[in-house]
C-alpha positions in Angstrom: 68.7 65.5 98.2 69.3 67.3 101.4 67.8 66.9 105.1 64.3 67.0 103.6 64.8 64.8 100.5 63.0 61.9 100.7 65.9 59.6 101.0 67.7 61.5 103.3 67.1 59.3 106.8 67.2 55.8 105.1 70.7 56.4 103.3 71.8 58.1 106.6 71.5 54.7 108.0 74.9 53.3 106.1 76.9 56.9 105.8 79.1 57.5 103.2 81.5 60.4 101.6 82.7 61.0 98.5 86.4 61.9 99.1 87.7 64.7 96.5 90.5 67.2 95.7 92.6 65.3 97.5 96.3 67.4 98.2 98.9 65.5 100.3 102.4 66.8 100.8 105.1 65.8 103.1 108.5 68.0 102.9 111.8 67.6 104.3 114.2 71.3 104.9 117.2 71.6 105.6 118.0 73.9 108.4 120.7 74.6 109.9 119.7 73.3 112.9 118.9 69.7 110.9 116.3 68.6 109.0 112.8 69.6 109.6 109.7 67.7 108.0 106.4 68.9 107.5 102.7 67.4 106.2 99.6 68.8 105.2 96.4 67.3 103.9 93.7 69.2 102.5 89.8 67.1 101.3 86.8 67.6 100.0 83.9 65.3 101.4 80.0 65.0 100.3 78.2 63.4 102.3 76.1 60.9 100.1 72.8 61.4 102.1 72.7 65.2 102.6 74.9 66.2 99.5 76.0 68.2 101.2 79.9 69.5 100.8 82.8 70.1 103.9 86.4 71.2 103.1 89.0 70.1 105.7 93.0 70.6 105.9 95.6 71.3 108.1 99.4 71.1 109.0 100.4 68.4 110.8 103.1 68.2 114.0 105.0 65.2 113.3 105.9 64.7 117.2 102.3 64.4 118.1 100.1 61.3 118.9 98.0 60.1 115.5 95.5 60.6 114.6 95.2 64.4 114.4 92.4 66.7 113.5 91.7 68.7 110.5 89.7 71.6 110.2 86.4 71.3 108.5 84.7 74.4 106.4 81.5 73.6 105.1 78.8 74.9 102.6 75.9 77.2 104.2 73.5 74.6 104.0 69.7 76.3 104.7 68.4 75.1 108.1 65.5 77.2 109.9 67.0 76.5 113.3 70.9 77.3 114.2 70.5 73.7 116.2 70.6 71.9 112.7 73.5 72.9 110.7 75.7 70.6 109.9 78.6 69.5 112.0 81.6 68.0 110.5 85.1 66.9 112.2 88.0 64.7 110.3 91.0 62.7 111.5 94.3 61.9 109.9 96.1 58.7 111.3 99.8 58.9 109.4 100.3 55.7 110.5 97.7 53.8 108.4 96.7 56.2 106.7 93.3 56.3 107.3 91.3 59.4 107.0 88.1 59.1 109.5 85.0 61.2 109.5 82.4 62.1 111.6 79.5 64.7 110.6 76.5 65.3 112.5 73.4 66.0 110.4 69.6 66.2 110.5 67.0 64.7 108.0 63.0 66.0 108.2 60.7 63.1 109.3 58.7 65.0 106.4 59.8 66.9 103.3 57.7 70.0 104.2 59.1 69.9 108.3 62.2 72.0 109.3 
């Protein structure tokens, strides 16, 4: 497993994640200015060709234009060059909700090649 394991590039060809720790919360306070409601989402995502694991989450503005971003915080994953690491970005659409992700990675032609 990894971007040298021998199946990284042909199970790279149909991605997939593995959504876990899931945390969801939408509130609604009472100010005295009126009623304010807030969102979060916070999940964990391995990437089924790389194994390797991201954690994204963030607060959402309700008045905004879906889908939003959430911030992604990934595992060091060893790569010889800085142009290599992992790159990882979500999306949460409130609407439908429909979480979207897209993560840029790299898999060795060879198991012994950066």
């Amino acid at each position: 497993m990894g971007h040298d394991g021998a199946n990284c590039s042909a199970t790279s060809t149909v991605p997939a994640w593995v959504v876990g720790g899931t945390q969801y919360s939408q509130r609604t306070i009472t100010t005295p200015q009126g009623p304010v409601t807030t969102m979060s989402l916070a999940v964990q995502l391995k990437n089924n060709a790389t194994g390797y694991i991201t954690s994204c989450g963030g607060a959402f503005n309700l008045n905004a234009p879906w889908p939003q971003p959430l911030v992604c915080n990934g595992q060091e994953a060893y790569r010889p060059r800085e142009s290599f690491r992992i790159q990882s970005q979500a999306f949460y659409d409130n609407r439908t909700s429909t979480l979207t992700v897209n993560e840029t990675w790299y898999c060795a032609a060879k198991p012994d090649e950066p």
